[in-house]
N, C-alpha and C positions, 0 to 999 in steps of 0.2 A: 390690636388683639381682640376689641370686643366687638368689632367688625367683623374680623376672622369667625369668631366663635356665633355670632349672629347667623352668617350666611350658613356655616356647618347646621346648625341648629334649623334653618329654614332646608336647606337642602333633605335632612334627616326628616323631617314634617312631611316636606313635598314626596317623599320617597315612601313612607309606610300610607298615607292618605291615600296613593297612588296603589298600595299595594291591598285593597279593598278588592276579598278575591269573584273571580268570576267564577259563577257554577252553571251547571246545564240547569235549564228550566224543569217545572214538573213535568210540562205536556211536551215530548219529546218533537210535537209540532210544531212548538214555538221558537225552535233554535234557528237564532240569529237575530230573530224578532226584536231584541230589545240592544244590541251591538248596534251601533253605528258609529261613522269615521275611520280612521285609519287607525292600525295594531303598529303604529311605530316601531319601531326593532332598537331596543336598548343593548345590544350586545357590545361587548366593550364597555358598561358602565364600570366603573372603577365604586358604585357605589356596592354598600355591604350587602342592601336588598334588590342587586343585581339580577341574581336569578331568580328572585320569586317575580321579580317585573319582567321578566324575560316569558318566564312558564304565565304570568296571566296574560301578556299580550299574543304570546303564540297562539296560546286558548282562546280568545277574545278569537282570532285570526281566521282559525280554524272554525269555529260556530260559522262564520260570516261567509267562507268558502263553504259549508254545510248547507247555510241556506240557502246559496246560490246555486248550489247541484239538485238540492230539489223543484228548485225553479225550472231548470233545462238541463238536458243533456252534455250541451255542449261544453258549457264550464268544467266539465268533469277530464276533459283531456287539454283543458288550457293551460296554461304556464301560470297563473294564480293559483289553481288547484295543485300542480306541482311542487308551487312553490310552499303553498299551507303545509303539504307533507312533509316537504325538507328541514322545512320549520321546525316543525313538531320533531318530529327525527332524533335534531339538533337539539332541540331543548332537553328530552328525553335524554341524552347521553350525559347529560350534567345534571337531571333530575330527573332519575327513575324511579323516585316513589311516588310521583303526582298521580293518580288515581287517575284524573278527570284528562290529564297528555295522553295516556294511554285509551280511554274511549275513544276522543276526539282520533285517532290513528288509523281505531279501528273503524269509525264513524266515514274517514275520507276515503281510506281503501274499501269498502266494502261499496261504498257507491263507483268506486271505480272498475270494481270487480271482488265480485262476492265470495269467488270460489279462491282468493286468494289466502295462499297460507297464513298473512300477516292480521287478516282479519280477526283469526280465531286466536291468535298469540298475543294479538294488544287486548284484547277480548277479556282474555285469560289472566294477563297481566293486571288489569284492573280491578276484576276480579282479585287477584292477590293481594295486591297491594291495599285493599279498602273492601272486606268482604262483605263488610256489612255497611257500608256508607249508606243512607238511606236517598242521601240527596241523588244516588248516582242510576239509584234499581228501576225509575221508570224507565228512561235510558235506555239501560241495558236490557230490557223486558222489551221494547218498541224496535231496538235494532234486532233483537236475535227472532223475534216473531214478524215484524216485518222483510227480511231479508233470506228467512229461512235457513238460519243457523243454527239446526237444531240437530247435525247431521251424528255430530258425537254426542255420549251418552253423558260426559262430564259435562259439557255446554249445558245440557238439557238441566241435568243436576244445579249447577251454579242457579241458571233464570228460574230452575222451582225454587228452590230458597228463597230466592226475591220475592215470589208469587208468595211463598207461605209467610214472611215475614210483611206485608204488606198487609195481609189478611188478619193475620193474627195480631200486633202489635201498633201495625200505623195503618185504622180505622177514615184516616183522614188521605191518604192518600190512593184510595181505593180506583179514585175516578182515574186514575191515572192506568189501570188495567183497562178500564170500559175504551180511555182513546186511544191503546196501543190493541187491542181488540179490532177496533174498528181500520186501524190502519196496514193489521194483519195480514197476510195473505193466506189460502186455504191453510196450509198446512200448520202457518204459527196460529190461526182461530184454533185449530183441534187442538193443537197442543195446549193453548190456555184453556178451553174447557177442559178437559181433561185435569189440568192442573189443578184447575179452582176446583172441579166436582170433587176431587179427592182431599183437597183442604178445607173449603166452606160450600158446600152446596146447595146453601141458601144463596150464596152470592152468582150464582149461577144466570138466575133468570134477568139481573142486573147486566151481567157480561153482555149478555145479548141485545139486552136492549128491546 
């Protein structure tokens, strides 16, 4: 019996220790950067923090297929990158409030195709689900201005929020416009100047650098 209740006891240890959550980094640069090894797939765990092991390794999963599509092209139509999607998918239908399943979705489709309707829906979703997450808005500021998802007006609406709450409230997270700036393409530069002139236009001449 106290065997039994030992190994429960170590299994319950090894399962919330494990469940030490992953988040996207500040500099939307850096994803993948600090993942290595393999996202094991715990499906079928009969354990109780099943699916939160489930939703960090799919996430873990997905950063590491991130980083590897901005390395090259090619990963982007491999059967790894298919497979991160399916993943994620999958986890999503048993946890649709994970904020950070939702980027990562819109994170693999949009490298796989930008103009895809799923981009702007897991997008969106994230947006819902976590509107104000702060860990989430460099992110979402760095895909929607590098990718040029600024097509709808509600998109645009969600990323200025992020700009204005960055500016106004998290003082510290400011650098995190200046590298999603930089990694911009014309159309999201305008849009964040734009954005910042009309929130702090002191911070303007920082944007630029």
């Amino acid at each position: 019996m106290a065997l039994t209740v030992t190994v429960g006891c170590y299994a319950i240890v090894s399962a919330v220790t494990a469940l030490r959550r992953t988040t996207f980094p500040a500099d939307a640069a850096e994803i993948g950067a600090r993942w290595t090894g393999d996202a094991t797939s715990v499906l079928g765990t009969r354990s109780p923090f099943g699916s939160e092991l489930e939703s960090n390794h799919s996430l873990i999963g997905a950063l590491q297929t991130i980083e590897s599509g901005q390395q090259g092209p090619t990963i982007l139509r491999s059967i790894a990158h298919t497979d991160a999607l399916s993943r994620v998918r999958r986890t999503l239908s048993t946890s649709p409030y994970n904020p950070e399943l939702w980027l990562a979705l819109a994170l693999l489709q949009v490298q796989r195709d930008p103009h895809d309707p799923v981009v702007v829906e897991a997008l969106k979703m994230a947006y819902f689900v976590a509107p104000n997450d702060a860990r989430l808005m460099p992110v979402r500021i760095d895909m929607v201005a590098h990718f040029d998802a600024l097509a709808l007006p509600d998109v645009k609406d969600l990323v200025r929020n992020d700009i204005r709450l960055i500016l106004i409230r998290r003082s510290g997270s400011r650098s995190a416009l200046v590298s999603a700036y930089r990694r911009a393409s014309k159309l999201g530069k305008a849009f964040l100047e734009d954005a910042v002139e009309s929130i702090d236009p002191s911070f303007l001449a920082t944007l630029r650098g």
